[in-house]
Phi, psi and omega in degrees: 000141185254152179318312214271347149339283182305324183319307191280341174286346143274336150294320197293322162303296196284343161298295190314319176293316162301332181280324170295313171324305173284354197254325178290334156305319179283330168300310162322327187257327167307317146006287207260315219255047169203141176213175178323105194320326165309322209273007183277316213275026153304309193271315199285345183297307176261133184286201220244120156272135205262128178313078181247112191325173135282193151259187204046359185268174200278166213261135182322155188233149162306201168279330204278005176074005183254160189270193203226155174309312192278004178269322178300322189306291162352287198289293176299349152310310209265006169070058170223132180258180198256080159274150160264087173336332190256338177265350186044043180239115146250131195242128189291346198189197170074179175302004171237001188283104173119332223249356180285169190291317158235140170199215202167151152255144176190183200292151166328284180321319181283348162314296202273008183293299184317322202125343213248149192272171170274148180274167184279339185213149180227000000 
């Protein structure tokens, strides 16, 4: 069989591989934001309760569990920093303040009370 044969047939696999590829993360997220039709009128059945902290407790949250711009604007206003619950690093400011997948806001002291470090860099 000659080589020049095989050429468009590896390209066309390899393009075809690249293209799932590039393709699977957005499938993947379609995924997850759409779900079985049972389970909607499921979610719509309870109601809607309007969020209200206790005190000391962490700052209302979206549906997605991340805090609104305006409760980080809130918190950080009021000298409360961003623990990252999972790495058990807190941040006074910078690119992660609000923004990791798991955290709470709450006072320093109560921060280094807990256990949790300061980040190295903010």
């Amino acid at each position: 069989m000659n080589h020049s044969q095989k050429k468009p047939t590896l390209w066309t696999l390899a393009f075809c591989l690249m293209l799932t590829i590039a393709m699977a993360p957005a499938l993947a997220k379609a995924q997850a934001t759409s779900s079985s039709p049972a389970a909607k009128p499921a979610a719509q059945a309870t109601p809607a309760t309007p969020a209200t902290p206790a005190a000391g407790s962490t700052a209302s949250k979206s549906a997605d569990g991340k805090p609104s711009a305006s409760d980080i604007a809130a918190a950080k206003a009021s000298g409360k920093v961003w623990v990252n619950t999972e790495s058990r690093v807190y941040h006074k400011g910078g690119r992660w303040y609000g923004k990791t997948k798991q955290g709470k806001f709450m006072s320093e002291a109560e921060a280094k009370a807990a256990g949790y470090k300061a980040a190295a860099r903010d």
